[in-house]
N, C-alpha and C positions, 0 to 999 in steps of 0.2 A: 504493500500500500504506500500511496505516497500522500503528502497535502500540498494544497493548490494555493499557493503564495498570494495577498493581496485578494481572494474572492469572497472573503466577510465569515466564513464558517470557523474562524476559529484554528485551523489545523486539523480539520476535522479530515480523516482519512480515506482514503477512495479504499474501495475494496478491488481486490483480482481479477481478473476475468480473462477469455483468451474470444479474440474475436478473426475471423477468416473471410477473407474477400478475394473473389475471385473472377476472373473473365476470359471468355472464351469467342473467338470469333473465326469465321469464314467469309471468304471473298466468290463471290457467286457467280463473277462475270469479272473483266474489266472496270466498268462502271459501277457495280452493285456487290456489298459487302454486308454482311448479318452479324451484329454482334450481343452478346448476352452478359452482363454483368452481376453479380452474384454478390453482398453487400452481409455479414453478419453470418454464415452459412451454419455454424452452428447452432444458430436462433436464439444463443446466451443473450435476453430482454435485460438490460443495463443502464446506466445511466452514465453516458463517456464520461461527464464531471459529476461531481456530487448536485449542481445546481443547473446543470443541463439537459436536455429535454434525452428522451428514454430511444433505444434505438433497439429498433426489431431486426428482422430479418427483411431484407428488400430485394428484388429481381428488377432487371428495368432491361429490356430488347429494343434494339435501332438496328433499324436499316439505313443503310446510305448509299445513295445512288450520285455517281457523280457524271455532270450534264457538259 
């Protein structure tokens, strides 16, 4: 655990966590590419700071096609 200098909690301590992120992509053509990002993969629900908003598990797909 560490604490977070200057954010008003005191030295109040983060707890551990292990977070994995990951991405995977394909080119379809020339022009067009498929990619998938993968954000949290072991769904450990957290809070990166002690005062920061809670972070799940996220997927997010793009395509990109270039003209």
């Amino acid at each position: 655990p560490f604490a977070i200098p200057g954010s008003g909690i005191g030295g109040e301590p983060v707890g551990s966590y292990v977070v994995v992120n990951a991405f995977a992509a394909y080119r379809l053509s020339e022009m067009a590419s498929v990619r998938i990002d993968a954000f949290n993969l072991t769904n450990n629900i957290h809070h990166e700071f002690s005062l920061g908003e809670e972070i799940p598990f996220e997927a997010n797909v793009s395509l990109q096609i270039t003209l």
